[in-house]
VOROKE-811983 format. One record per atom (N, C-alpha, C): residue in one letter; z, x, y. Coordinates in steps of 0.05 Angstrom, whole numbers, plus 5000, padded with zeros to 4 digits. Atoms other than C-alpha are relative to their C-alpha. Layout:
BEGIN
aZXY ...
//
This chain:
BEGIN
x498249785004 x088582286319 x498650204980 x501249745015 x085883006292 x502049964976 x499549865025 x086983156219 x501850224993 x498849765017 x091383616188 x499050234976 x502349765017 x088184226153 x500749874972 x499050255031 x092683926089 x499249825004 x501650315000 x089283246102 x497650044992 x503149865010 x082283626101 x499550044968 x499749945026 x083884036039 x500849794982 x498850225026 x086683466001 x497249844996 x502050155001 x081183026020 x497650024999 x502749925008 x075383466009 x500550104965 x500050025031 x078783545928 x499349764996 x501350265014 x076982835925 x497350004996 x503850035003 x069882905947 x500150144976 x500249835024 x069883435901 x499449854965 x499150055024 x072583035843 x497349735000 x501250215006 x067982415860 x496750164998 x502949885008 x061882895859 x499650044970 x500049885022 x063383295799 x499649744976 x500350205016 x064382515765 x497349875003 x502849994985 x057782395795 x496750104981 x501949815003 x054182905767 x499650144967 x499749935032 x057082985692 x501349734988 x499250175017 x058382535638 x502550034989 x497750055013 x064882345612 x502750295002 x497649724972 x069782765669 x502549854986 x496950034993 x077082615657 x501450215024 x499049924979 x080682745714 x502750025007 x498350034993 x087082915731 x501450125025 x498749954962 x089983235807 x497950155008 x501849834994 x087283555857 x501150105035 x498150044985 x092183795911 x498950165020 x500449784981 x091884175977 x501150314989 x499149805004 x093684895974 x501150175027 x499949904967 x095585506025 x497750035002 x502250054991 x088485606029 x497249964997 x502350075012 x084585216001 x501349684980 x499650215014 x084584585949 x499650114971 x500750035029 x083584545869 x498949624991 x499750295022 x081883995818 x500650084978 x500149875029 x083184035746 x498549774988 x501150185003 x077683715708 x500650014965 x500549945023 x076483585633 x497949924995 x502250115004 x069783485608 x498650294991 x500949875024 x064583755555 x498750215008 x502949764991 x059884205601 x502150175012 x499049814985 x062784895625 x499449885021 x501249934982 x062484905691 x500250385008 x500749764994 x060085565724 x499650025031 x500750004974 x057985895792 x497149834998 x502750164999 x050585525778 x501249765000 x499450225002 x053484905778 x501149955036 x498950074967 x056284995861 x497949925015 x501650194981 x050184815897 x499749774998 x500650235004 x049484205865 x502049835008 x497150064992 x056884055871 x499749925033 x499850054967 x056884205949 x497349835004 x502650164990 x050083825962 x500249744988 x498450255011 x054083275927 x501249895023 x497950084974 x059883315979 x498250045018 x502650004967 x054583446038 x499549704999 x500550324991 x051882736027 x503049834994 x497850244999 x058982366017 x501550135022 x497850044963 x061982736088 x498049905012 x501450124983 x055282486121 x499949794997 x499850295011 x055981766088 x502449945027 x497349964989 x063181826132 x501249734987 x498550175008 x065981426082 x503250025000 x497450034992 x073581096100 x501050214960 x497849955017 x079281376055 x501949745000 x498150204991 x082680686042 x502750004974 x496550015021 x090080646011 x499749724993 x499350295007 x091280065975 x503150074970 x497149995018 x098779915936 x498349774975 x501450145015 x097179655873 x501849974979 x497950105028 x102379335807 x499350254977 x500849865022 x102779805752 x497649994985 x502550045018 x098579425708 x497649975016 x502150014986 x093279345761 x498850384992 x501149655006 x092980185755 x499750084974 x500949985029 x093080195683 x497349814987 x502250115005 x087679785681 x496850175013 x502249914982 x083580145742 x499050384970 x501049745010 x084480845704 x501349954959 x499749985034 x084880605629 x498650214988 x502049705019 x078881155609 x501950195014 x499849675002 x082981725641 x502749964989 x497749905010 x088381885605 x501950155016 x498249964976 x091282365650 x501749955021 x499350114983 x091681965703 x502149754989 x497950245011 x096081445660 x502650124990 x497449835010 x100881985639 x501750105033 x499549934970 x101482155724 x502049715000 x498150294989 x102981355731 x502650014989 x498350085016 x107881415674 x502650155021 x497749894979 x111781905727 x500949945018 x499450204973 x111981495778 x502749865003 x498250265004 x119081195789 x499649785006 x499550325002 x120280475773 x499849835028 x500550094978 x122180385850 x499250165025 x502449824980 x116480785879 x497749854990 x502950074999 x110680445905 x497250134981 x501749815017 x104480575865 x496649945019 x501749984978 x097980735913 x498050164988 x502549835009 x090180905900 x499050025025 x501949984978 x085481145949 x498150004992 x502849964999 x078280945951 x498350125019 x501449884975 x072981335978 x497049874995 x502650025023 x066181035954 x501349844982 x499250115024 x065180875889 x502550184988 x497349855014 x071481375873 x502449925012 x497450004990 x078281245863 x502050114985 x497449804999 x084281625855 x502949854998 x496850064998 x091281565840 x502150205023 x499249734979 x094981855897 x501449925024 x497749924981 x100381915950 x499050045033 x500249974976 x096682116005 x501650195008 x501150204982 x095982216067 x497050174989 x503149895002 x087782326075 x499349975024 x501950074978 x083182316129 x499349795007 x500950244995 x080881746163 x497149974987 x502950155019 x072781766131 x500350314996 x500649814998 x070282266102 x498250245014 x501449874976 x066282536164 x501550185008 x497649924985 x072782796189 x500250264977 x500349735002 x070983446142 x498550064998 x502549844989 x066583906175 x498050134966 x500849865011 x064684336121 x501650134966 x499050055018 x066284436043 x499050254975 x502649735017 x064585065996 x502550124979 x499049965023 x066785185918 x500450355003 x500049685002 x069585875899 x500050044976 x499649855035 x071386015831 x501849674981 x499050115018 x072285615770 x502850134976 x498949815021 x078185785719 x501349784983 x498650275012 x082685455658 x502150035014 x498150064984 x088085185676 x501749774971 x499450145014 x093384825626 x501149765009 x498950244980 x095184115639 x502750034999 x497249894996 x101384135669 x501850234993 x498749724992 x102184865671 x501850074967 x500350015018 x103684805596 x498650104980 x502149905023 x100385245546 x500049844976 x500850115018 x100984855485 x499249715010 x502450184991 x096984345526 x497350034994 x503049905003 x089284335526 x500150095029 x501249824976 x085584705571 x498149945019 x501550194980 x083484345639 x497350315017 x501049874986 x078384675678 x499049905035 x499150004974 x081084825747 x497550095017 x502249954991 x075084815802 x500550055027 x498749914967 x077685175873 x497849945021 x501250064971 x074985005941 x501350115020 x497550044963 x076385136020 x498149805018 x501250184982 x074684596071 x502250085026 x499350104977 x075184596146 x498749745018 x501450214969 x073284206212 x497849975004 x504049964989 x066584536220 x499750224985 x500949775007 x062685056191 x500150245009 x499449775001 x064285616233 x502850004993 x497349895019 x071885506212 x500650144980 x501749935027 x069385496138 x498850335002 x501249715010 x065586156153 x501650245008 x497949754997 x071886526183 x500750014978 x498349965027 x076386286120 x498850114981 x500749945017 x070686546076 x499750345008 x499649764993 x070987186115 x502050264994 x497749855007 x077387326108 x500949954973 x499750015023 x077387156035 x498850314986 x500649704998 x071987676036 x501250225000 x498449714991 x076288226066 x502449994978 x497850035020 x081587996014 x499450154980 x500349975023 x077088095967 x499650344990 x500349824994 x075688795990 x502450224996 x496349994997 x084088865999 x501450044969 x498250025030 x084888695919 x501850254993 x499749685007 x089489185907 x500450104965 x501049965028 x088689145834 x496650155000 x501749874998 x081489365851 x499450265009 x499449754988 x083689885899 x501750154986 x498649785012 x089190125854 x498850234981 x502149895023 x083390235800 x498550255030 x501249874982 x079190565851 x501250285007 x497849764993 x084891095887 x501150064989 x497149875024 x088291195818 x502149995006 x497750014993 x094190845837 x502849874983 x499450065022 x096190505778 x498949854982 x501550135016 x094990175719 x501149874974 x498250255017 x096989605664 x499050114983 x500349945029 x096189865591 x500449704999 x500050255027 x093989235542 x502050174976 x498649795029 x096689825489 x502349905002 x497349954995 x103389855522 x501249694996 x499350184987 x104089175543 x499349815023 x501650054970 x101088655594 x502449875015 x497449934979 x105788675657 x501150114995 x498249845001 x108189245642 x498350295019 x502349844999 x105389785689 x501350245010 x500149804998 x104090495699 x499550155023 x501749914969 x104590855765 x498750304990 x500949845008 x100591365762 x499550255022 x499349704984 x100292115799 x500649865029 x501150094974 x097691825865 x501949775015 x498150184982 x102291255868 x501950004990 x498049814998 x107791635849 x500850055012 x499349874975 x107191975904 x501549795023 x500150194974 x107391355952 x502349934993 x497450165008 x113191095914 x503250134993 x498249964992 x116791645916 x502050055026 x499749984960 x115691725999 x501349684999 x499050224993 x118090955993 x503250114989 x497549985005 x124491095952 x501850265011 x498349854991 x126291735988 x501449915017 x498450074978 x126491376053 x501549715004 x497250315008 x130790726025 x502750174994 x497149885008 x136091175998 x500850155025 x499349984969 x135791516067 x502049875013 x499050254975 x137590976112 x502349884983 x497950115010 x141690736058 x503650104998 x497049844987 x147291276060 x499849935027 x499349994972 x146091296131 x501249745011 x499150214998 x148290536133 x502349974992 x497949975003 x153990616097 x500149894965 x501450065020 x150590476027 x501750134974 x500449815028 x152990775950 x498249984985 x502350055023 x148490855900 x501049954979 x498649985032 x149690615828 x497750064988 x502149975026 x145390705765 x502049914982 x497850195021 x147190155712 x497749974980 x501149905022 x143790125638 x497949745012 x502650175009 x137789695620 x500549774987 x499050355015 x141089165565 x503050055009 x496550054987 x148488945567 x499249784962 x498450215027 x151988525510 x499249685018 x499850335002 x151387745500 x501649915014 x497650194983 x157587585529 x499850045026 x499949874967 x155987915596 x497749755010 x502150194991 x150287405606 x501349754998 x499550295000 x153986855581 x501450005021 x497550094972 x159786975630 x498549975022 x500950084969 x155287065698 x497549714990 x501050235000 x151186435669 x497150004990 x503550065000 x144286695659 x498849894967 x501250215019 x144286405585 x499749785004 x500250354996 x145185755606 x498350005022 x502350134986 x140685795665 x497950145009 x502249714991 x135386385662 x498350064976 x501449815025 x133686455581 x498149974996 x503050054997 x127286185583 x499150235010 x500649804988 x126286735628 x500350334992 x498849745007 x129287345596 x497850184965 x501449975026 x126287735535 x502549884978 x497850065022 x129087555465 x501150174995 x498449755011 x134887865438 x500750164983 x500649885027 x136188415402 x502450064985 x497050045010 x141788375346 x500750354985 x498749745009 x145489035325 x501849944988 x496649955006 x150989275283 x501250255001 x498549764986 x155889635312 x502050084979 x498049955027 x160789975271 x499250044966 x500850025023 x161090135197 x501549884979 x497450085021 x163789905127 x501149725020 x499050264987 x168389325143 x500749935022 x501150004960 x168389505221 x497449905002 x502949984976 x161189345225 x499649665009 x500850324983 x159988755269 x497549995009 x501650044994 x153988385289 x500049975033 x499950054971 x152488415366 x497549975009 x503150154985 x146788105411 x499750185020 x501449774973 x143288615468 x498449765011 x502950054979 x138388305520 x499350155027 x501849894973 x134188675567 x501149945028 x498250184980 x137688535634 x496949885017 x502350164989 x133188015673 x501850055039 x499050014975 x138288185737 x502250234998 x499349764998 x141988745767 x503949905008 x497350044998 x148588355790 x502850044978 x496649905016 x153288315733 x500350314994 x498449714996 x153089045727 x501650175021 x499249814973 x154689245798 x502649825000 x497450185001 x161188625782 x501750284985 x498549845014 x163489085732 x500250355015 x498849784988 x163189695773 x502450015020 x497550074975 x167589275827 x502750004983 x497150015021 x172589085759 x501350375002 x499149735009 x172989835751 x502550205011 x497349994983 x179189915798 x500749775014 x498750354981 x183389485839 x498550155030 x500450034977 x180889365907 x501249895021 x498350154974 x184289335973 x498249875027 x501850024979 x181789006035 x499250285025 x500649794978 x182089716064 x497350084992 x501949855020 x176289906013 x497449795001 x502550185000 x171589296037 x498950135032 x501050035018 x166589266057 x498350144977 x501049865020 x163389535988 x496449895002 x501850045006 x156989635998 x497550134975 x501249915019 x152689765934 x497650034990 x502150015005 x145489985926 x499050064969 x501749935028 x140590045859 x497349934994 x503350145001 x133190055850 x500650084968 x499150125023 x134889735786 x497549924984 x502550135024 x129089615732 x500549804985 x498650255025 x129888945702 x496049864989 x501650045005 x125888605662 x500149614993 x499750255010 x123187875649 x497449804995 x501650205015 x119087345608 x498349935007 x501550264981 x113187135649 x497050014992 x501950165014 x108586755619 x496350105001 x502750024996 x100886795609 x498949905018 x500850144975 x097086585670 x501549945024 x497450044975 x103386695717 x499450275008 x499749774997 x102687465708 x496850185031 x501849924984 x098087715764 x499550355017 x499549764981 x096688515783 x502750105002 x497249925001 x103388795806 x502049775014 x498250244978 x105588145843 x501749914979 x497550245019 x107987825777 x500050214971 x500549805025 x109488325723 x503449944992 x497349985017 x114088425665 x502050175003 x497849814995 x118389015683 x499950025030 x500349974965 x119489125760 x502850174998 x497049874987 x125289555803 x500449905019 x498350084980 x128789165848 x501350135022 x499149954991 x130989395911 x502949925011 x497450074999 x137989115900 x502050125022 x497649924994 x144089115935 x503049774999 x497450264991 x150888765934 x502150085017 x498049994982 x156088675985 x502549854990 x497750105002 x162988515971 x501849955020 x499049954979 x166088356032 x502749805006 x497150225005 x173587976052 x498749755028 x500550294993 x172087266085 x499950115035 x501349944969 x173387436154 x498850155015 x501549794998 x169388006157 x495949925001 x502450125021 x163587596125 x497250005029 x501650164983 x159287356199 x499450365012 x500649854993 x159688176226 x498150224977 x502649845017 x156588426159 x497749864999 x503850065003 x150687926157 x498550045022 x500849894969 x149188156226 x498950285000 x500349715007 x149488846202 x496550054981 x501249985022 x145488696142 x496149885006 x503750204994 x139688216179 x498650245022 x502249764977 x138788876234 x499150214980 x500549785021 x138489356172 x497149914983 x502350095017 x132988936137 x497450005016 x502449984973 x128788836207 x499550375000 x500249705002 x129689646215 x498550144976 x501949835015 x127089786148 x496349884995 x502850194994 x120789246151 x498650145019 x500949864977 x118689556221 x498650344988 x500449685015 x118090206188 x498349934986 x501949945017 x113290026139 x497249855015 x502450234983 x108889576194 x499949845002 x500650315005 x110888956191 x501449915022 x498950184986 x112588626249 x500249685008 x499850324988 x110487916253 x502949884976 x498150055026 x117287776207 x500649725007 x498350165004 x119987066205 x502249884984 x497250115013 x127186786175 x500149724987 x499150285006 x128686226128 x502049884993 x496450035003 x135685946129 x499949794978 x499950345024 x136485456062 x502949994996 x497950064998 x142685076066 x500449984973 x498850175020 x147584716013 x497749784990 x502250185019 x143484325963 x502249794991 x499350245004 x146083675932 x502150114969 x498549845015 x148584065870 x500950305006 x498849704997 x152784625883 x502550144993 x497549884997 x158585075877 x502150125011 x498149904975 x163985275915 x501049805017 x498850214983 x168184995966 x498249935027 x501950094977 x164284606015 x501250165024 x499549834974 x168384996073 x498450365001 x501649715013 x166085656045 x497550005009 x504049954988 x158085466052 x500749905023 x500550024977 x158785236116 x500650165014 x499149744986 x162885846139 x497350215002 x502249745006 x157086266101 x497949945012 x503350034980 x151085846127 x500650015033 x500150004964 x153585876203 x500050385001 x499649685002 x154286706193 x498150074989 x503050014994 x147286636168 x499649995024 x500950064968 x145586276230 x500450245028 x499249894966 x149386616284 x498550404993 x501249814992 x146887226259 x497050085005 x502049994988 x140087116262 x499049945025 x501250024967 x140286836336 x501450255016 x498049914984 x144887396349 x497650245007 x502349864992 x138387866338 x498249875007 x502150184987 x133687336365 x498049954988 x503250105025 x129387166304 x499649814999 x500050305000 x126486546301 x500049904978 x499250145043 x128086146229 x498949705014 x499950424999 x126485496209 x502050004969 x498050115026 x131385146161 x499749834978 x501250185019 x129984896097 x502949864981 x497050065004 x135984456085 x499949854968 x498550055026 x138784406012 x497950224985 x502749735018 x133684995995 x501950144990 x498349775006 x139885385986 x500949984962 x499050005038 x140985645906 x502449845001 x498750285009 x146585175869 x502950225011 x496849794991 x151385875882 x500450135027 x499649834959 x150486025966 x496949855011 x502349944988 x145885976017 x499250175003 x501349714992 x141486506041 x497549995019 x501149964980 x136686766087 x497350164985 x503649915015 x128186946065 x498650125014 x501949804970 x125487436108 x496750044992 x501749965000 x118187386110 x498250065020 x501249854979 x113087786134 x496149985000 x502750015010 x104987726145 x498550245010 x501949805005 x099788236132 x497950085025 x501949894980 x094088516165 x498049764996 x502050225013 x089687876135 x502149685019 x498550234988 x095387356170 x501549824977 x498350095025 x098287276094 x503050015002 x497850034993 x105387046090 x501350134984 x498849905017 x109387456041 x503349975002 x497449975007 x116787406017 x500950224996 x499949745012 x119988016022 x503650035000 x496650035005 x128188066038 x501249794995 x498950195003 x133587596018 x502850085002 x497449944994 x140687566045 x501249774988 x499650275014 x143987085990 x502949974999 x497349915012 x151386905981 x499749924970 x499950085028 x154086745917 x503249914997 x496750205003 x161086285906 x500150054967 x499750105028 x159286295833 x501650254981 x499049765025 x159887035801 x503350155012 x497049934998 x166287185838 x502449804985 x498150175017 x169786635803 x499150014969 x500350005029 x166586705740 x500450254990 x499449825018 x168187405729 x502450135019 x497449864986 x174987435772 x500350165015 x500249784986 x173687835825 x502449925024 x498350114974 x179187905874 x500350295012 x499549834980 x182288495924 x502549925015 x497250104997 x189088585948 x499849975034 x501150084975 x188788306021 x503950135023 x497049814992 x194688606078 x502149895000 x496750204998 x199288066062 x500550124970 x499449925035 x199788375987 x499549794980 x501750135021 x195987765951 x497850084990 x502850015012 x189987675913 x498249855009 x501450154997 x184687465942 x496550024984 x503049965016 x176987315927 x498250055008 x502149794985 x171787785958 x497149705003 x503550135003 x165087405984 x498450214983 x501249865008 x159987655948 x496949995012 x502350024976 x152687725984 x497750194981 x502849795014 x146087975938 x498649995028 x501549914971 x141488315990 x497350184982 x502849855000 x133788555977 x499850095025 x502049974977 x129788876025 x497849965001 x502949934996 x122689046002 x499149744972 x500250105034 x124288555931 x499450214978 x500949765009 x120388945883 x499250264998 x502149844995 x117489555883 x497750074992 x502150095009 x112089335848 x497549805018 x501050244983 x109988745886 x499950255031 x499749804972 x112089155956 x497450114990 x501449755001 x106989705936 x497149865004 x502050175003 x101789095917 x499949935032 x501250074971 x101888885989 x500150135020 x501249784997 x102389516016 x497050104997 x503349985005 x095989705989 x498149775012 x501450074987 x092789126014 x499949905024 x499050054963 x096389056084 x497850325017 x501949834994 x092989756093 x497450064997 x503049975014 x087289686053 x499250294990 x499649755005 x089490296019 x499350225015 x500949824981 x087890696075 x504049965006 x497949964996 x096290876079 x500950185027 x499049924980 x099891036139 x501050384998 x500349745007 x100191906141 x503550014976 x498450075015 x107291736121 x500950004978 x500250095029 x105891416057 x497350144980 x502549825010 x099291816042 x500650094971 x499449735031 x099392045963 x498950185010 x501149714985 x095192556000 x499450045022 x500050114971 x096992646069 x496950265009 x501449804985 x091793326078 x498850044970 x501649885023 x085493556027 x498850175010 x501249774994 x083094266042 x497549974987 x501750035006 x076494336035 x498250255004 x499949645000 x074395086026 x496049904999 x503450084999 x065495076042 x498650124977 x500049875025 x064595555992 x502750184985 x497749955023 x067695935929 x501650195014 x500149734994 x068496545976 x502249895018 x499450114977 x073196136020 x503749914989 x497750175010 x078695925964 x502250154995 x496949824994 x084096565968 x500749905025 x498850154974 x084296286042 x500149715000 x498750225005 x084995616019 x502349874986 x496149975018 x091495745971 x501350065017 x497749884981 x094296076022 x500949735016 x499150254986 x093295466068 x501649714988 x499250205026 x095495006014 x502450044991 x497449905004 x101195405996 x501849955025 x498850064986 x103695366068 x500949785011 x499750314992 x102794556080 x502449974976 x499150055033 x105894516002 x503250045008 x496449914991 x112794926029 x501049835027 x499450204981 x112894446089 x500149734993 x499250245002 x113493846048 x497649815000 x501550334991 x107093506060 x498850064980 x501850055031 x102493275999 x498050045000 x502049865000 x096593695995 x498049964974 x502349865022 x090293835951 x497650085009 x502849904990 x084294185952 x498349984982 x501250065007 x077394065935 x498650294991 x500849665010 x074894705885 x497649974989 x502550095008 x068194295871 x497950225010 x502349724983 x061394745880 x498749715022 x501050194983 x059493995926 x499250215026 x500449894974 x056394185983 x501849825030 x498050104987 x061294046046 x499149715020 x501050304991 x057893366067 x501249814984 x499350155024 x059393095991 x503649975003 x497450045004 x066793335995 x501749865018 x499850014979 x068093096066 x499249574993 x500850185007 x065392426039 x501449874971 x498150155016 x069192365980 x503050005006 x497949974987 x075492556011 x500249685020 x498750244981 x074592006063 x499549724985 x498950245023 x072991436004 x502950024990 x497349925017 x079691715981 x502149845015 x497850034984 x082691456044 x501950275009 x498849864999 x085292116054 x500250085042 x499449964965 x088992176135 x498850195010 x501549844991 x086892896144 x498050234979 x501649905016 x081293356118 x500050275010 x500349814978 x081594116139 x497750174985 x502649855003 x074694526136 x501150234998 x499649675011 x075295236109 x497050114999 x502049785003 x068995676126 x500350185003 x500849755012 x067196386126 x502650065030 x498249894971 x070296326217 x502349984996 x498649944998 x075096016196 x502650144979 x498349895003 x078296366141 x500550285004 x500049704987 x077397006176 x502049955017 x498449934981 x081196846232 x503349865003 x497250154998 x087196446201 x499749785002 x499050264979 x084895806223 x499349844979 x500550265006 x082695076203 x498349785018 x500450164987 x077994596226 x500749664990 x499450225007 x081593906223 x498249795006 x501950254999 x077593246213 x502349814996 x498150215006 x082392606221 x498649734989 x501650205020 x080892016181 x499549755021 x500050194982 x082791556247 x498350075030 x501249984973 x080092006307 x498050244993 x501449785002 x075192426279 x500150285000 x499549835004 x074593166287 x501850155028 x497949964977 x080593486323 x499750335013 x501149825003 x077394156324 x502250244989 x497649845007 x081494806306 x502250124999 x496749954985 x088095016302 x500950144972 x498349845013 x093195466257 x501249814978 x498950205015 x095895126199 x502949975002 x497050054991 x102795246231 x499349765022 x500550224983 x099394826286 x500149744984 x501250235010 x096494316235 x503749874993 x497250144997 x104094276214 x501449915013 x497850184972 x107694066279 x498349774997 x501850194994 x101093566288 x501649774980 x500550235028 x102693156220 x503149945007 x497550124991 x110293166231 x501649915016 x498650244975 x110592956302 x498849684992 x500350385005 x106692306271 x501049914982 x498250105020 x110492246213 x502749935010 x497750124980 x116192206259 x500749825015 x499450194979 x114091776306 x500349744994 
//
């Protein structure tokens, strides 16, 4: 029976680990797990390692996959494993996790052995091909006031041309960075001054982000959407009531204490930064009574929140300290509940499509083992998940008890131009904050009842979004999203009263212009323009600003030859349309 790519990767971190012990004195060792693509180890020991240190490494593992030594499991008594791995320490603090009535299992490969769970390969022959990438620290157990392991990355396949696609497309990744590219296209950028994860968009991706938030708030009235705008901090008590002191403060910044009032009014009060956009949009629902004629309420906010995340978590714009949420909440009455997530799962597909993403898949996470609410409730809510995603024909897989402790929900993910999987919408209920902050609505019998409540993303952040944006395109942006959909490019100085003019007329039509007023000669500008990624480029010489015109150069089909800049205008907005 063929291998599993996770069987590979797991079991070429071992070679790994039995080389590296191989090859240096006094290794402590502790995991070394599969990944999405690729493996790790985390080692401890006295010599850096570096990139000079990988040939020796792989020409390690080269002779133990041609050895095709077995992977053998063997179950073994506690004290039998506290004996085997008495020098590593690590590995005795692993056993110590082990429950009482859970088997305890090493794998030998060779002279190396492992503490470990499995599964592995049948020998080590059974992986083709094996090649180190980058060394980094790494704290044991993800723990900063730990010491500092040094984590040693790999990818292994079947065979060596597998191996030389995955390093291909690491390549093109690496090309994709959009931390690299943002630097590059001036698209943003992290102040250390300011703050790290905290970042700065800057002119260029400004632009892009305001072409993203025009056309969310679009579609959003047009759906049947409101907009709110709700503050930044909130009072202490507002966190305690929806719960996030008790289960989020780790996460939140610390708080900041005020006194309000003066003389013998002045009271002490606690602020925190909001880490979430919900309890404010609760209190806009408190803010009148609500009838079931007035559901459903649907409530948008690209909401700025902020939150706690750690050293070595923070990555580019994927994991940052301040972000804007593409929020929304739904308040909707119970039997209403299965035609809005229907509504809500074609509204999320509709705005995805729009930005390019079509390979999307669904993840339905049920009731978990701890939860809240009445068990009839989630099952009502997770089948109105369900039925609405077969009702548009998406295919899900179900990750049962995945569902948060307050609803199930639905994970819309989407992959890139690279075949990367990204998380991007989430259709969540929630049983918890309607009971904890009283939410009801007068229903047509003249009771009180208690509104579902339903958080809804689309894009998540707009931070993150923008981050894989950029490298789904490879900052080469759809004309659409272009910070600069058109750069005039006048040949000489004698050329640039007819290049304002042209500039002035794209400018009153809405599209995002600039022109190049360099003395470059028009090879240079024509060349930095298209590093720029810029969609179209229009030539300005002596013919054509005599006769009105423009010669267009497209960034995708080359040169389109000339035309009127009333022409160039229909051209750009029949594709921005389409």
């Amino acid at each position: 029976m063929s291998a599993t790519i996770e069987e590979i990767r797991h079991s070429a971190a071992h070679l790994v680990a039995s080389a590296v012990c191989s090859l240096f004195d006094g290794v402590k060792i502790d995991i070394g797990p599969a990944t999405d693509d690729g493996f790790y180890y985390d080692f401890d020991l006295e010599h850096r390692l570096s990139a000079e240190d990988f040939p020796a490494i792989e020409k390690a593992v080269r002779k133990l996959i041609g050895a095709k030594l077995p992977f053998v499991r063997e179950e073994v008594t506690r004290a039998q494993a506290q004996e085997i791995f008495k020098d590593q320490p690590y590995k005795l603090e692993r056993l110590a996790d082990i429950p009482e009535e859970e088997a305890v299992s090493i794998y030998r490969t060779g002279d190396y052995v492992d503490l470990c769970r499995g599964p592995h390969v049948e020998h080590s022959g059974c992986i083709g091909a094996v090649k180190l990438m980058s060394v980094a620290g790494s704290y044991y157990r993800g723990d900063e006031h730990n010491k500092m392991l040094q984590r040693l990355y790999g990818i292994a396949a079947a065979s060596q041309k597998e191996l030389d696609a995955i390093v291909a497309r690491i390549e093109e990744a690496k090309k994709r960075d959009h931390r690299k590219l943002g630097k590059e296209l001036e698209l943003f950028t992290i102040s250390e001054s300011v703050g790290p994860g905290l970042a700065h968009w800057l002119p260029k991706g400004a632009r892009v982000r305001i072409a993203i938030e025009d056309y969310w708030r679009k579609e959003h009235f047009r759906h049947g959407y409101e907009m709110l705008f709700t503050p930044h901090i909130g009072r202490a008590n507002l966190w305690q009531t929806s719960g996030h002191l008790g289960f989020y403060k780790d996460g939140m910044f610390p708080p900041m204490n005020v006194t309000e009032g003066d003389g013998e009014k002045a009271v002490q009060e606690t602020y925190y930064v909001k880490p979430m956009n919900c309890p404010f949009h609760i209190q806009a629902y408190l803010f009148k009574k609500v009838s079931y004629r007035d559901l459903p309420l649907r409530w948008a906010e690209l909401g700025t929140v902020y939150r706690y995340e750690k050293d070595g978590v923070r990555h580019g714009l994927f994991r940052v300290r301040g972000f804007t949420q593409d929020d929304a909440h739904i308040f909707c009455a119970p039997e209403k509940i299965e035609e809005e997530i229907r509504f809500t799962v074609k509204f999320c597909l509709h705005i995805l499509h729009r930005f390019g993403f079509q390979d999307i898949t669904a993840y339905l996470s049920t009731r978990p083992e701890k939860a809240v609410g009445d068990p009839a409730k989630w099952e009502q809510a997770t089948n109105s998940l369900r039925h609405a995603l077969e009702a548009e024909g998406m295919s899900y897989e179900v990750d049962e008890g995945g569902g948060a402790f307050y609803g199930p929900k639905i994970d819309m993910k989407i992959k890139d131009a690279l075949g990367r999987e990204w998380q991007l919408g989430t259709i969540q209920f929630d049983f918890n904050l309607p009971e904890r902050f009283h939410l009801t609505y007068t229903g047509a019998d003249g009771a009180e009842h208690q509104p579902y409540m339903v958080h809804r993303a689309l894009l998540g952040s707009l931070e993150r979004f923008f981050g894989i944006l950029i490298e789904h395109y490879a900052g080469a942006f759809p004309t659409w999203l272009a910070p600069v959909q058109a750069k005039v490019l006048p040949i000489t100085d004698a050329q640039h009263e007819a290049a304002k003019a042209v500039l002035s007329k794209l400018a009153a039509a809405d599209l995002r212009v600039e022109a190049d007023w360099s003395n470059d000669k028009i090879g240079a500008k024509i060349r930095k323009a298209t590093m720029a990624k810029i969609p179209y480029m229009l030539v300005l010489g002596g013919r054509e600003a005599e006769a009105g015109l423009v010669a267009v150069r497209s960034r995708e089909k080359g040169d389109l030859g000339t035309m009127t800049p009333e022409a160039f205008i229909e051209l750009i907005k029949q594709e921005i349309n389409a």
